[in-house]
N, C-alpha and C positions, 0 to 999 in steps of 0.2 A: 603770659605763660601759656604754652598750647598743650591741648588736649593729651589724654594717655592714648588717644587713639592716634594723633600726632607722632608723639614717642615711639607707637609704634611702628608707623609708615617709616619713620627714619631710620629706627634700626633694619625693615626690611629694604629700601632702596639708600639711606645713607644720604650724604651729598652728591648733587646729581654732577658734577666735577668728574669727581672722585669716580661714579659708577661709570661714566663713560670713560675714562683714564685707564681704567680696570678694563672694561673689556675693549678699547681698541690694544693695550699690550696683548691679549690673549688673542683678536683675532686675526693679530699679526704672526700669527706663528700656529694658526689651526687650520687645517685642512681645509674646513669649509666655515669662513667666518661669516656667508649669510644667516648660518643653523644660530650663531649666537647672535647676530640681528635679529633675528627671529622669537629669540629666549627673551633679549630686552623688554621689547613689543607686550610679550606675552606676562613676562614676568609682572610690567607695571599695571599691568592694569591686575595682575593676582592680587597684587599691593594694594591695589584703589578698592579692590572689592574690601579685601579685608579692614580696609583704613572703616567705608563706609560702614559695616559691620559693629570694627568697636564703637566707632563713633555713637550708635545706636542703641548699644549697650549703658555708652556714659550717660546718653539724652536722658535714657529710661530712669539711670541711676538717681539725676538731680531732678526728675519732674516724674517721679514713682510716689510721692506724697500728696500731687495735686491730678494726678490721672491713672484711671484704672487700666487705659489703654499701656499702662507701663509695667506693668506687674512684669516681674522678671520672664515667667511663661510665656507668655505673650509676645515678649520681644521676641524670645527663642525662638517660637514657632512662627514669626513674621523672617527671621533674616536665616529659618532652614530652609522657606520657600526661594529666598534670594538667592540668584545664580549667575544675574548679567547686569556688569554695573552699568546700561547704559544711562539715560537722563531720565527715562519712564521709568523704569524698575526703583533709580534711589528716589525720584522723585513719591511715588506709593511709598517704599519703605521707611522714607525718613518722615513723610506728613504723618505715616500711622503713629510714631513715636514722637516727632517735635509737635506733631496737627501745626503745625506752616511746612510750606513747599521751601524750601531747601535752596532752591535753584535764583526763586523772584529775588530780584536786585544783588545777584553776584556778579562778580566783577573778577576779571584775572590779566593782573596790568591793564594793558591797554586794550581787552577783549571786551565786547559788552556780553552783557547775562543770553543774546542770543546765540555769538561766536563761540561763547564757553560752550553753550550745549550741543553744540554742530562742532565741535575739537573731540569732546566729550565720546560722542555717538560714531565719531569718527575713529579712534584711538580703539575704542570696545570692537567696531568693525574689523579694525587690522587684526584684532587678536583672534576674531570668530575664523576669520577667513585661517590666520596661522595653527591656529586649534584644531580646525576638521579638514585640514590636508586640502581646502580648497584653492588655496595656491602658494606657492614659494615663492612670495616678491623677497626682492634685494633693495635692504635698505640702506639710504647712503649715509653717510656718519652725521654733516648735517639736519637732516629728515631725525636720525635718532636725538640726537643735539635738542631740535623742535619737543620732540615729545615726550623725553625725558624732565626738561626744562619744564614745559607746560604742565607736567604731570606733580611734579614736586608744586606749582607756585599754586595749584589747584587746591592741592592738599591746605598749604598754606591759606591760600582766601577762605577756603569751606569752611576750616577749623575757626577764622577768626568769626567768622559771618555767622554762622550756627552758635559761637560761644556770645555775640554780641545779642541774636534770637534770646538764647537763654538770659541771659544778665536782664537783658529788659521785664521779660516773663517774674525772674524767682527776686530781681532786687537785688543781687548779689553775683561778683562776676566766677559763673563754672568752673574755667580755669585760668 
């Protein structure tokens, strides 16, 4: 069963099929369909931030009995300083909240725990650059294909990785 923070990465990007389905019909018929390659790009990682987020929320939720670092405030004030999901920033935000790194020994298919975090830093790159106008690259359907894909199976390994973290920790599987 995967996380609520899972639940809610899917109702923001859904099947990733599906979200690319949806907008190649729409940017076959929009004026400028780089502007929504662009929105993809940006959107997923809005996504990833906030997945990371709840997820932080849950951590807090199931190991708020055994660490004071989880007191509900706490986490508040830890993920209103969060702003760029790259591999530094969850890596700080989630060890404040799980105290283990988030990152050691994940795995995304056939990525090792290094590729994942050089996809990772890379994906938050596209978006830095699409966010402050520093440039208008043109992404091609495959490229979004890549990191739309990459973006959901992420979601996927984290949730399972961070929930198998916890199960060990409390004895009892989170979700």
């Amino acid at each position: 069963m995967p996380s609520l923070a899972h639940a809610q990465w899917m109702s923001f990007v859904g099947d990733p099929d599906d979200l690319l389905q949806r907008f190649l019909a729409v940017a076959a018929t929009d004026p400028d369909p780089h502007a929504l390659s662009r929105a993809v790009i940006v959107g997923l990682s809005a996504a990833w931030e906030a997945y990371v987020e709840a997820l932080c929320i849950e951590i807090a939720s199931h190991r708020a009995a055994i660490s004071s670092a989880c007191a509900p405030g706490a986490v508040a004030t830890l993920i209103e300083r969060f702003h760029n999901p790259k591999v530094r920033p969850v890596r700080e935000l989630v060890c404040r909240v799980l105290e283990r790194d988030p990152w050691q020994g994940l795995t995304v298919g056939a990525l090792s725990e290094p590729a994942v975090r050089r996809q990772v830093d890379s994906q938050q790159d596209a978006r830095h650059q699409i966010a402050h106008g520093q440039r208008r690259p043109v992404y091609p359907e495959a490229f979004l294909r890549q990191r739309v894909g990459f973006m959901h199976d992420l979601v996927d390994a984290m949730d399972q990785h961070v929930g198998g973290l916890l199960s060990h920790e409390l004895g009892v599987a989170p979700w």
